[in-house]
PDB file of N, CA, C and O in Angstrom:
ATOM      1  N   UNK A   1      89.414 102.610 125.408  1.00  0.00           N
ATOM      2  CA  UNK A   1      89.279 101.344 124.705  1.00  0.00           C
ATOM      3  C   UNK A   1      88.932 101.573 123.232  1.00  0.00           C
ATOM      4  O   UNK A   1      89.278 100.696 122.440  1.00  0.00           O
ATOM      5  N   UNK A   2      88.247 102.722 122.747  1.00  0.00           N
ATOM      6  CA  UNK A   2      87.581 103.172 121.530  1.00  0.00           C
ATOM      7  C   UNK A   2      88.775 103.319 120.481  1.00  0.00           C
ATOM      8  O   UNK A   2      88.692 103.179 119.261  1.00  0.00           O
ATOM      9  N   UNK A   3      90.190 103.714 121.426  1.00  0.00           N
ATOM     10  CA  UNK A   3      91.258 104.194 120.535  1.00  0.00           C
ATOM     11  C   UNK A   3      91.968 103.121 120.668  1.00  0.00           C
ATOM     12  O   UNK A   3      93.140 103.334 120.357  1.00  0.00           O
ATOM     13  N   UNK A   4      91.771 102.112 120.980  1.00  0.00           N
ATOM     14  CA  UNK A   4      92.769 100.308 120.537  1.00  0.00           C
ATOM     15  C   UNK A   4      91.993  99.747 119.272  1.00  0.00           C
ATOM     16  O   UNK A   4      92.486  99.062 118.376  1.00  0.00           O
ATOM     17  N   UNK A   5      90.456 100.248 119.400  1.00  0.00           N
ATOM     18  CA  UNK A   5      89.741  99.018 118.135  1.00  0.00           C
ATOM     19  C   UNK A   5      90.403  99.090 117.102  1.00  0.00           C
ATOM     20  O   UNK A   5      90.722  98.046 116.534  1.00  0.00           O
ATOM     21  N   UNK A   6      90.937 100.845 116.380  1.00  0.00           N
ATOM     22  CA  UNK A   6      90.929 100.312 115.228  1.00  0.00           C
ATOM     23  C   UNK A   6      92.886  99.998 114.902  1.00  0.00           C
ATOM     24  O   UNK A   6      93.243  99.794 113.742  1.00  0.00           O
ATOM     25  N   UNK A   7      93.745 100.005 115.844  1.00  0.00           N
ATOM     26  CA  UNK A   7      94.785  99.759 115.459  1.00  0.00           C
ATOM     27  C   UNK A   7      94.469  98.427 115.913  1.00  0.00           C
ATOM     28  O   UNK A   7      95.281  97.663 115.391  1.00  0.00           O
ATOM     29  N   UNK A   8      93.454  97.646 116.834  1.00  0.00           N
ATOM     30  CA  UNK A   8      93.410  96.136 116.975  1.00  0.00           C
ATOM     31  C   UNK A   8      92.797  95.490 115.545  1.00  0.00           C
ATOM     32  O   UNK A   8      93.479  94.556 115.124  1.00  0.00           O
ATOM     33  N   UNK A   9      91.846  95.768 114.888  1.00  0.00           N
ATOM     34  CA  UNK A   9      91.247  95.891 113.580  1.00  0.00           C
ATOM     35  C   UNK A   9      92.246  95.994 112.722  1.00  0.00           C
ATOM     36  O   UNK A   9      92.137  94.980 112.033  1.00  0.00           O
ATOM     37  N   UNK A  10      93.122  96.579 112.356  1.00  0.00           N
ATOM     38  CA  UNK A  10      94.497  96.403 111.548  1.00  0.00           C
ATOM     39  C   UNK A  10      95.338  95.090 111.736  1.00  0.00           C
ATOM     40  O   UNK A  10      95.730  94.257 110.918  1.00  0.00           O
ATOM     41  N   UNK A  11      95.493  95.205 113.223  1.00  0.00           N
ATOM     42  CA  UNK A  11      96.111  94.287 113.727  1.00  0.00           C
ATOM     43  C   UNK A  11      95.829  92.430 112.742  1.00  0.00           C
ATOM     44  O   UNK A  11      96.435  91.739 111.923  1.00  0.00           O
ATOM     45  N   UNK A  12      94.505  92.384 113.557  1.00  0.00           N
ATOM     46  CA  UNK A  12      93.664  91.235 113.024  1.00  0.00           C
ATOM     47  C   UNK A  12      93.768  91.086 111.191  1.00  0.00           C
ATOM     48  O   UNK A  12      93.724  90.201 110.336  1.00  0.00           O
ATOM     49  N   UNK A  13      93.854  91.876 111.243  1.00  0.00           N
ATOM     50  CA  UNK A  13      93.780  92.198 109.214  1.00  0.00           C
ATOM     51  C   UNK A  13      94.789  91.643 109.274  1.00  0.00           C
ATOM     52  O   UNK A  13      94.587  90.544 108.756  1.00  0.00           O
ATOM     53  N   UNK A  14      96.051  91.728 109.674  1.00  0.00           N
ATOM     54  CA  UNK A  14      97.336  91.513 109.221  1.00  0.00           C
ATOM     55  C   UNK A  14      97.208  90.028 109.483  1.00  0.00           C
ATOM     56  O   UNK A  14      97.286  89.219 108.559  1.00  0.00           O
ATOM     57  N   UNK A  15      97.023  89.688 110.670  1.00  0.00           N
ATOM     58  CA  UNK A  15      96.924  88.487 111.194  1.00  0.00           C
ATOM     59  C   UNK A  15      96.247  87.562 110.274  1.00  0.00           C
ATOM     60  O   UNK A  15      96.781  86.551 109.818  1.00  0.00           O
ATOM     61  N   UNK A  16      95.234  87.891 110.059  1.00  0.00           N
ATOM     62  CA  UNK A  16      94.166  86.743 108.852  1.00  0.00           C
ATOM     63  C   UNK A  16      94.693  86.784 107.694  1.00  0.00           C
ATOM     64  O   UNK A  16      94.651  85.722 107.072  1.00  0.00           O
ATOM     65  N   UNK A  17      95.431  88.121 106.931  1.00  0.00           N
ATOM     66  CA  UNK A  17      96.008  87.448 105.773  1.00  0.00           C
ATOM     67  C   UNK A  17      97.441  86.986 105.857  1.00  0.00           C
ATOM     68  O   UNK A  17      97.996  86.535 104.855  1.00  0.00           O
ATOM     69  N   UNK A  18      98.108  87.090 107.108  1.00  0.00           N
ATOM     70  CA  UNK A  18      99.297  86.098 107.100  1.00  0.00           C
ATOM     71  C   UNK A  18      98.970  84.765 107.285  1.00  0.00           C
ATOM     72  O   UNK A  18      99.707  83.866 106.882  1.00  0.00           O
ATOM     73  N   UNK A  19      97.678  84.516 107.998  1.00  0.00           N
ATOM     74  CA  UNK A  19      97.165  83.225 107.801  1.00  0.00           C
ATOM     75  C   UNK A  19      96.839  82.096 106.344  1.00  0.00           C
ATOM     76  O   UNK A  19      97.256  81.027 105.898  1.00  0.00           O
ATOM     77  N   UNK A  20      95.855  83.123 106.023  1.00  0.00           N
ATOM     78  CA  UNK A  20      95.377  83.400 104.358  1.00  0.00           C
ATOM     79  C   UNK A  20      96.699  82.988 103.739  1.00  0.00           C
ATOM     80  O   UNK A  20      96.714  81.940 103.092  1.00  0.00           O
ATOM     81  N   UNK A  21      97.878  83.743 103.874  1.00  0.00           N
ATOM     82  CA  UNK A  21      99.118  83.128 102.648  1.00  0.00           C
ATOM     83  C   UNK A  21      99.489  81.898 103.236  1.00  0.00           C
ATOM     84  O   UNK A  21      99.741  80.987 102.447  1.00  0.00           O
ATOM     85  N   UNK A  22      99.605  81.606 104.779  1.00  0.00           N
ATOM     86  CA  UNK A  22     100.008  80.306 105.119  1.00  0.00           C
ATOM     87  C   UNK A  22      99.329  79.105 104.543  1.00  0.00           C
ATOM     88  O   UNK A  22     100.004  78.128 104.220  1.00  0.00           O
ATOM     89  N   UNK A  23      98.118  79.122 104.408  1.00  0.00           N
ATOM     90  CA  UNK A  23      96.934  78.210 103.938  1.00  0.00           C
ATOM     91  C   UNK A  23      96.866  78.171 102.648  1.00  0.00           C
ATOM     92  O   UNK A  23      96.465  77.086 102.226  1.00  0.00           O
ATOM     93  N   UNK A  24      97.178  79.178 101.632  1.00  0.00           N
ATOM     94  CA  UNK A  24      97.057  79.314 100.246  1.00  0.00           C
ATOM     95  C   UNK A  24      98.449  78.706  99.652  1.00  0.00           C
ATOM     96  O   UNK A  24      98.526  77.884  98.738  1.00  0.00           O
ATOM     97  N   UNK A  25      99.321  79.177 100.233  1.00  0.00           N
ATOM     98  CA  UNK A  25     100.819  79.376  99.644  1.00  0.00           C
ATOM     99  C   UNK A  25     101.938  78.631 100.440  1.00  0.00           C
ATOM    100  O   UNK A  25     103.059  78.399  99.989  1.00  0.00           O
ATOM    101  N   UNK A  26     101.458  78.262 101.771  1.00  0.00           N
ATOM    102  CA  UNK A  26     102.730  78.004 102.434  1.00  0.00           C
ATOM    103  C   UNK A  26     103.990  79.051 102.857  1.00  0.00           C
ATOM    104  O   UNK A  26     105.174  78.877 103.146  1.00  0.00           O
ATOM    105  N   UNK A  27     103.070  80.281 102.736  1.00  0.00           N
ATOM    106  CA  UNK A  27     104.229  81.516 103.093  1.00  0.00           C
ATOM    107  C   UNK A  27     104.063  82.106 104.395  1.00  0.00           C
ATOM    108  O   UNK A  27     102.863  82.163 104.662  1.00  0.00           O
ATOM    109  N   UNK A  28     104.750  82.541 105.259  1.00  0.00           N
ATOM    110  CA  UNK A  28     105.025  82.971 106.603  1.00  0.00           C
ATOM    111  C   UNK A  28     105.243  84.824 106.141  1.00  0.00           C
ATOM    112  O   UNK A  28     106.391  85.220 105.940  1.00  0.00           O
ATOM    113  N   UNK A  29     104.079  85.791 106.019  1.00  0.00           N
ATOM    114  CA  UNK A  29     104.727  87.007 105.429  1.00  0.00           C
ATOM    115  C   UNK A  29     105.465  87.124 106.769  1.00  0.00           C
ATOM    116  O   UNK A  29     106.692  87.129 106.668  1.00  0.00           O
ATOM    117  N   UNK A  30     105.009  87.209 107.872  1.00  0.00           N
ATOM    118  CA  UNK A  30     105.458  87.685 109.465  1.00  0.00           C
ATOM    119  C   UNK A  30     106.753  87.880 109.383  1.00  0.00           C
ATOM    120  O   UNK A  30     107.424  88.911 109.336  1.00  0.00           O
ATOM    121  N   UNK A  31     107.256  85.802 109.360  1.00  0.00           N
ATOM    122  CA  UNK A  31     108.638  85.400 109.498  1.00  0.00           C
ATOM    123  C   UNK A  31     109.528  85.604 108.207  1.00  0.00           C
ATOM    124  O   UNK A  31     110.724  85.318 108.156  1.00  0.00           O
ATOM    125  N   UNK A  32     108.702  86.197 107.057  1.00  0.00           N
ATOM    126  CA  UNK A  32     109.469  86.395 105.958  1.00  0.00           C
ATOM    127  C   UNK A  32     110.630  88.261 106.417  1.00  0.00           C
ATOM    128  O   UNK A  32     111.829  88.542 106.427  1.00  0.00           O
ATOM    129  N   UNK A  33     109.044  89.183 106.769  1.00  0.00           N
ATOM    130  CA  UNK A  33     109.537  90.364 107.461  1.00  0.00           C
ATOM    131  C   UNK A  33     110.964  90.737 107.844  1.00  0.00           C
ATOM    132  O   UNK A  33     111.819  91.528 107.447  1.00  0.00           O
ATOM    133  N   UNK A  34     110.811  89.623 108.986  1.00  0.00           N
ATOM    134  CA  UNK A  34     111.414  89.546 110.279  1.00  0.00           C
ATOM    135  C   UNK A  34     112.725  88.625 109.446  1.00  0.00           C
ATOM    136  O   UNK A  34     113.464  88.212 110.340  1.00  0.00           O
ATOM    137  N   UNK A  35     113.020  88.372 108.676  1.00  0.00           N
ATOM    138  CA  UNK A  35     114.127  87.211 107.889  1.00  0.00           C
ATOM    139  C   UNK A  35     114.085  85.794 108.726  1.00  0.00           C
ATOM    140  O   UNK A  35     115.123  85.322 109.190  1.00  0.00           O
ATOM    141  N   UNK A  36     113.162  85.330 108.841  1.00  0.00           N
ATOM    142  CA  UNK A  36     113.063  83.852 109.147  1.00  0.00           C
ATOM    143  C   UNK A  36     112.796  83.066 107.521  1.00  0.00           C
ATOM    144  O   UNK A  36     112.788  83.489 106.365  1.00  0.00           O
ATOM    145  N   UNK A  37     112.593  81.714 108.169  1.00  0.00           N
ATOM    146  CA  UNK A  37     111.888  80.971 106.960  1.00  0.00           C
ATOM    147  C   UNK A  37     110.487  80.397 107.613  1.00  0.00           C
ATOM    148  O   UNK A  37     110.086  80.452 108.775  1.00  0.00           O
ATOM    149  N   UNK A  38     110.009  79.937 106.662  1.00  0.00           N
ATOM    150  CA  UNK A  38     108.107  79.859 107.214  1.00  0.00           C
ATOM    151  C   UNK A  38     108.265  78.498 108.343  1.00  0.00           C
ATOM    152  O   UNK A  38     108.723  77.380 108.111  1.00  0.00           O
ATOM    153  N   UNK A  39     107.826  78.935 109.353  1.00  0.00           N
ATOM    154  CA  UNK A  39     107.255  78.343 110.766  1.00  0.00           C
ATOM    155  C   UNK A  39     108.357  78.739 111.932  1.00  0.00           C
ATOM    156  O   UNK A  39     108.186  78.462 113.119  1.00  0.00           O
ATOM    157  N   UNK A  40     109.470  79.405 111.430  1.00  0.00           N
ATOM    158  CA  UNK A  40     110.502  80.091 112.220  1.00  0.00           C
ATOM    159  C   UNK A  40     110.233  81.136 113.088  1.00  0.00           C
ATOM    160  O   UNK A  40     109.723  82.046 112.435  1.00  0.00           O
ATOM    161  N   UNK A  41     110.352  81.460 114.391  1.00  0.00           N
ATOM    162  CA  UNK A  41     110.071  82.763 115.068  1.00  0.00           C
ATOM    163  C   UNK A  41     111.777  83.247 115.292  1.00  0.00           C
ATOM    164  O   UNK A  41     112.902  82.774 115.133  1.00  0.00           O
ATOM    165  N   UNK A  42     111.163  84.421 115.732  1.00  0.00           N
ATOM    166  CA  UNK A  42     112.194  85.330 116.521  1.00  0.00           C
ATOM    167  C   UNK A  42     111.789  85.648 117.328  1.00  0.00           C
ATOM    168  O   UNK A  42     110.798  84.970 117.598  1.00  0.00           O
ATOM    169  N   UNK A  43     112.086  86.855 118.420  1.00  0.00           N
ATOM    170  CA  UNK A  43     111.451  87.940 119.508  1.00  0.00           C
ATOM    171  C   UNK A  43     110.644  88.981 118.330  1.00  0.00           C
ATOM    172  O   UNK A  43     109.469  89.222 118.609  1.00  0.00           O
ATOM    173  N   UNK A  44     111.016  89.412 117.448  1.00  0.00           N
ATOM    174  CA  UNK A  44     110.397  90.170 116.769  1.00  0.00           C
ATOM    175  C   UNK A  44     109.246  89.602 116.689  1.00  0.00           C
ATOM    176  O   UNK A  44     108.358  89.662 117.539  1.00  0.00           O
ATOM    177  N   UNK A  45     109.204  88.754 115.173  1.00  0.00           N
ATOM    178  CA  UNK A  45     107.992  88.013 115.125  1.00  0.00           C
ATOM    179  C   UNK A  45     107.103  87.638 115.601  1.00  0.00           C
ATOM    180  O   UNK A  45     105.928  87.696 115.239  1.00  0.00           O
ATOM    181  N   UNK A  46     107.889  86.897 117.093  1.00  0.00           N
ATOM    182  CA  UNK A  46     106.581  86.577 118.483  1.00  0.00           C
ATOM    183  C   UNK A  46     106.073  87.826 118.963  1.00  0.00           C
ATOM    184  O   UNK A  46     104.951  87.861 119.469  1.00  0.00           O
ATOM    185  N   UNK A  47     106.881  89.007 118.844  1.00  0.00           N
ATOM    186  CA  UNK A  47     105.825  90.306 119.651  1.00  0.00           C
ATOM    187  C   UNK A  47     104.818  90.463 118.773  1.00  0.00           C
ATOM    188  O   UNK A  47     103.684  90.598 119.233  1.00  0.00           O
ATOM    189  N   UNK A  48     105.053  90.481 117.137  1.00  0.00           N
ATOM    190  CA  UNK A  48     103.371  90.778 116.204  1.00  0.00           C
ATOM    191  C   UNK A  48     102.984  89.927 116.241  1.00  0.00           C
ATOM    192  O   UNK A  48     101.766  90.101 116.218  1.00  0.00           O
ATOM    193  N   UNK A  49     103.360  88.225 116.329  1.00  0.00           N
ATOM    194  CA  UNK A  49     102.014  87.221 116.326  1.00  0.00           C
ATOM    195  C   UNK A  49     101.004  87.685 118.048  1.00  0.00           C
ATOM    196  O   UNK A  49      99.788  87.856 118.140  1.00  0.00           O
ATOM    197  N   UNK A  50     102.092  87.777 119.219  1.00  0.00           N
ATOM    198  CA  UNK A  50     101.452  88.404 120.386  1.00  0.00           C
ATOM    199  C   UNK A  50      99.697  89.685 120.226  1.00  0.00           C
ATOM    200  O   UNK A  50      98.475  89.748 120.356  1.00  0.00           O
ATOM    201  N   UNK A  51     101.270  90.604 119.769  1.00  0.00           N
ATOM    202  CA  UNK A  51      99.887  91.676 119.784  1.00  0.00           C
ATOM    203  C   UNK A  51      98.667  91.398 118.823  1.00  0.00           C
ATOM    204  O   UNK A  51      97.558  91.873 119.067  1.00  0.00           O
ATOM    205  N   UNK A  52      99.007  90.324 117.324  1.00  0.00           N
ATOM    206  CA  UNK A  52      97.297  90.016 116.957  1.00  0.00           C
ATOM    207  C   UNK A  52      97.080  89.491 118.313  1.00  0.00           C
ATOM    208  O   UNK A  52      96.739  90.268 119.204  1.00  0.00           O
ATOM    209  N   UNK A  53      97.244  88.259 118.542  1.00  0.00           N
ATOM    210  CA  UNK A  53      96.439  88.002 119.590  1.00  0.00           C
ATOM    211  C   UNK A  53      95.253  88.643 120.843  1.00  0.00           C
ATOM    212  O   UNK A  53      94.057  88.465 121.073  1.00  0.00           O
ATOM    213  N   UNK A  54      96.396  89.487 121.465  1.00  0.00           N
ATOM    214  CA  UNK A  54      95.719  90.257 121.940  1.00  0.00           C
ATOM    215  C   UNK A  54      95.341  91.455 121.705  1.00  0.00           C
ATOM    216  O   UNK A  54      95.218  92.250 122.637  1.00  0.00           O
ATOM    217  N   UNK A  55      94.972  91.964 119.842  1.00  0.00           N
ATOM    218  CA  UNK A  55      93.957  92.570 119.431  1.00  0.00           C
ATOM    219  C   UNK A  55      93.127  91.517 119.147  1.00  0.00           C
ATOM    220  O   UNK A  55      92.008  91.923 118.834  1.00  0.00           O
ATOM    221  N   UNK A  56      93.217  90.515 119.135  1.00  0.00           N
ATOM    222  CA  UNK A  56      91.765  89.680 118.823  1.00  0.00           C
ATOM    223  C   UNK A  56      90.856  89.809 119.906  1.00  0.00           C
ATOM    224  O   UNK A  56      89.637  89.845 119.742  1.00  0.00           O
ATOM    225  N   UNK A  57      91.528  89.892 121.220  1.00  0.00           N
ATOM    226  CA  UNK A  57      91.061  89.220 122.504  1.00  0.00           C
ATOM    227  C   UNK A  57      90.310  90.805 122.668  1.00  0.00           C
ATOM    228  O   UNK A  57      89.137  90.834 123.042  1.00  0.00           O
ATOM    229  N   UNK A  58      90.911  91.874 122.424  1.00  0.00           N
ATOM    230  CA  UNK A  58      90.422  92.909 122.342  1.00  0.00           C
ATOM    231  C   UNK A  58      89.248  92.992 121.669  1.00  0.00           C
ATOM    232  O   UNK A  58      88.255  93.052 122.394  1.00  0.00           O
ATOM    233  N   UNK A  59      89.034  93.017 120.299  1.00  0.00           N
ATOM    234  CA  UNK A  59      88.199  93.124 119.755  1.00  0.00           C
ATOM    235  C   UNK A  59      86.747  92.296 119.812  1.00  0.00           C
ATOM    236  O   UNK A  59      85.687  92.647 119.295  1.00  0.00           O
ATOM    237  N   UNK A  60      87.044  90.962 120.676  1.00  0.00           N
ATOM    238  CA  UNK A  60      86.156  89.971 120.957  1.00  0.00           C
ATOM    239  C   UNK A  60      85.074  90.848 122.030  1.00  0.00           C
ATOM    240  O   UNK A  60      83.858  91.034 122.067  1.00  0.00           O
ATOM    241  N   UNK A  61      86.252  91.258 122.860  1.00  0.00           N
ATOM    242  CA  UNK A  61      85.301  92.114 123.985  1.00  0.00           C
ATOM    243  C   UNK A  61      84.732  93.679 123.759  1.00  0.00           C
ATOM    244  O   UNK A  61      84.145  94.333 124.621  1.00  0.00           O
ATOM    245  N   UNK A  62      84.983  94.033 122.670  1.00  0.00           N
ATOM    246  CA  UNK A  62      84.208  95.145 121.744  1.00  0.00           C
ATOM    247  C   UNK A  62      82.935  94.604 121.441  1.00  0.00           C
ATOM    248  O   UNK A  62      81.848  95.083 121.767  1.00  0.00           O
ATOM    249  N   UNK A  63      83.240  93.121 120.509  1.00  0.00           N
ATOM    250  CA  UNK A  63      81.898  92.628 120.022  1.00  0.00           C
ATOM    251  C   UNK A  63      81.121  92.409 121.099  1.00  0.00           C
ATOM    252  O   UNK A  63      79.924  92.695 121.091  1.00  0.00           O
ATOM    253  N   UNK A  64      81.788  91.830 122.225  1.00  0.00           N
ATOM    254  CA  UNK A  64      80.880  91.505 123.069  1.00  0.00           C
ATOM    255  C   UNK A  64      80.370  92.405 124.185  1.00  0.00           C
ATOM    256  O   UNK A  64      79.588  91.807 124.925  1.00  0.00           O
ATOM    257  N   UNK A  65      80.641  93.954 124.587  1.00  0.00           N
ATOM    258  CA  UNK A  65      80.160  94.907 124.683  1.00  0.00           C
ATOM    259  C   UNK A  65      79.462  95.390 124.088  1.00  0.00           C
ATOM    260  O   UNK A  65      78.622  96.095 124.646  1.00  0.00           O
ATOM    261  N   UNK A  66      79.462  95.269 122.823  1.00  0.00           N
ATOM    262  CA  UNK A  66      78.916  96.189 121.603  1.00  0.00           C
ATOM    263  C   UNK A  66      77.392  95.120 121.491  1.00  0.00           C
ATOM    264  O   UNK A  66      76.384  95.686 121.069  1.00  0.00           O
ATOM    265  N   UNK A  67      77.331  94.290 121.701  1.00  0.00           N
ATOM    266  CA  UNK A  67      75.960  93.128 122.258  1.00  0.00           C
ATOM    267  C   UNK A  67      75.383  93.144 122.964  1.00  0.00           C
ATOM    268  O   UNK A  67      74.303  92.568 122.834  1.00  0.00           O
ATOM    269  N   UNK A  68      75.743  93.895 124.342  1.00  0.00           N
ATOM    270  CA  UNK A  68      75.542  93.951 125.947  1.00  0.00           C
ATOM    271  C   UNK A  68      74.776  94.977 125.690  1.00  0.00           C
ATOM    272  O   UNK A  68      73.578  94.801 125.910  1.00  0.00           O
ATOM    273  N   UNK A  69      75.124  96.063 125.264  1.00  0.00           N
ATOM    274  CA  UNK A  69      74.804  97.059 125.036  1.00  0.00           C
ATOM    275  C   UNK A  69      73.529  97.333 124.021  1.00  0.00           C
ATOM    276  O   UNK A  69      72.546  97.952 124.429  1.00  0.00           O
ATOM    277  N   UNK A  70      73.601  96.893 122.839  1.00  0.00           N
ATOM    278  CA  UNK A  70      72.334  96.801 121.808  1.00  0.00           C
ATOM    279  C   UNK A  70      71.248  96.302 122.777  1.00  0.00           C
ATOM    280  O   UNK A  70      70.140  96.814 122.942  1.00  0.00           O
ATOM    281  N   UNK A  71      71.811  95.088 123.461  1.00  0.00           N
ATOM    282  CA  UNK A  71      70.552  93.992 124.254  1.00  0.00           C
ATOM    283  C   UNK A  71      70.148  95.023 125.435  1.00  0.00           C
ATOM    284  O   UNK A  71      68.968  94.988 125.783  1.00  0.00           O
ATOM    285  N   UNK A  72      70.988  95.915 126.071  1.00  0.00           N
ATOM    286  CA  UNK A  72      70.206  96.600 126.926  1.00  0.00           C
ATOM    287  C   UNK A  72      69.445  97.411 126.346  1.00  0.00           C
ATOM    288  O   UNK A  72      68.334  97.486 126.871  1.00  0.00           O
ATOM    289  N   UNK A  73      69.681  98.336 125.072  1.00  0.00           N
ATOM    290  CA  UNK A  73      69.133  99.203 125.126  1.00  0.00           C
ATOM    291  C   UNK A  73      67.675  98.814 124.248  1.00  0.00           C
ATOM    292  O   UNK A  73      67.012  99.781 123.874  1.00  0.00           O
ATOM    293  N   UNK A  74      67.157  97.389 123.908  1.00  0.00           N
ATOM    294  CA  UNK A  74      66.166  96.821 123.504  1.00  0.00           C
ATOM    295  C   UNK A  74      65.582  96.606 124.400  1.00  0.00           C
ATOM    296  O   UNK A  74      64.406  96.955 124.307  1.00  0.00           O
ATOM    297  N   UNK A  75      65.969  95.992 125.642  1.00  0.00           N
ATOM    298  CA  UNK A  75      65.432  95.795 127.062  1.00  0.00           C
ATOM    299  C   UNK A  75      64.782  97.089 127.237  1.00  0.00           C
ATOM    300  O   UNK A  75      63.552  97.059 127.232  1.00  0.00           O
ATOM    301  N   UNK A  76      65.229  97.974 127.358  1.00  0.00           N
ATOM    302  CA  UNK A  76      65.265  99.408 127.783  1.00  0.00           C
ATOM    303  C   UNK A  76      64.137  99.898 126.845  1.00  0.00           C
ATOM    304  O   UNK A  76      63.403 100.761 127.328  1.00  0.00           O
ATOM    305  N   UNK A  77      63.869  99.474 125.542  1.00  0.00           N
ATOM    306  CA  UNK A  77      63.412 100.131 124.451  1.00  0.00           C
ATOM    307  C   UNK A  77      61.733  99.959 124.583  1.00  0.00           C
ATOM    308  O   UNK A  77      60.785 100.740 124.494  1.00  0.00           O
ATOM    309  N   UNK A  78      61.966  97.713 124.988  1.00  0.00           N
ATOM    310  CA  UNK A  78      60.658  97.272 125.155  1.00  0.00           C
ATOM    311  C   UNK A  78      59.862  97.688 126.328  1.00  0.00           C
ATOM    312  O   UNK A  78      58.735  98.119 126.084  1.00  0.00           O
ATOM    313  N   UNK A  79      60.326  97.625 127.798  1.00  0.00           N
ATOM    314  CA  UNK A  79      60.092  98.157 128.872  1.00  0.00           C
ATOM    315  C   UNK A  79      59.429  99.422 128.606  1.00  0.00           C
ATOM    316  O   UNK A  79      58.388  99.524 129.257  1.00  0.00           O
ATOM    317  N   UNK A  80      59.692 100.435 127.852  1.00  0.00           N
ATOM    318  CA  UNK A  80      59.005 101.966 127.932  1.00  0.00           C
ATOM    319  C   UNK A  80      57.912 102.872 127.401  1.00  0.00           C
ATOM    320  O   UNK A  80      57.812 104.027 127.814  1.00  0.00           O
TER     321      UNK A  80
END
């Protein structure tokens, strides 16, 4: 799982500033890529909007391991 964070972490990067230009600019970089026009998909396009996704979903459950874990080992810390 250690070796998805950081190509999911890229992932997400890409994802927030194709967002970022959608919101600023009205630009689609994704569907620009891929030769669409902005709000257009393809199969291409839908597989990288996909995989952010599920590097987000990934990375959610990093954070939220990475919490589980701090909180045990405070549990663990106070207890001893």
């Amino acid at each position: 799982m250690q070796k998805l964070t950081p190509v999911a972490l890229v992932l997400v990067i890409v994802g927030g500033l194709n967002w970022g230009l959608v919101a600023l600019a009205k630009f689609d970089l994704v569907a620009w890529i891929f030769g669409e026009d902005f709000g257009q998909t393809n199969v291409a396009s839908r597989i990288v909007y996909g995989l952010v996704g599920i590097a987000a979903v990934v990375l959610a459950g990093s954070l939220i391991g990475a919490r589980r874990g701090h909180h045990a080992a405070r549990t663990t810390a106070n207890t001893a």
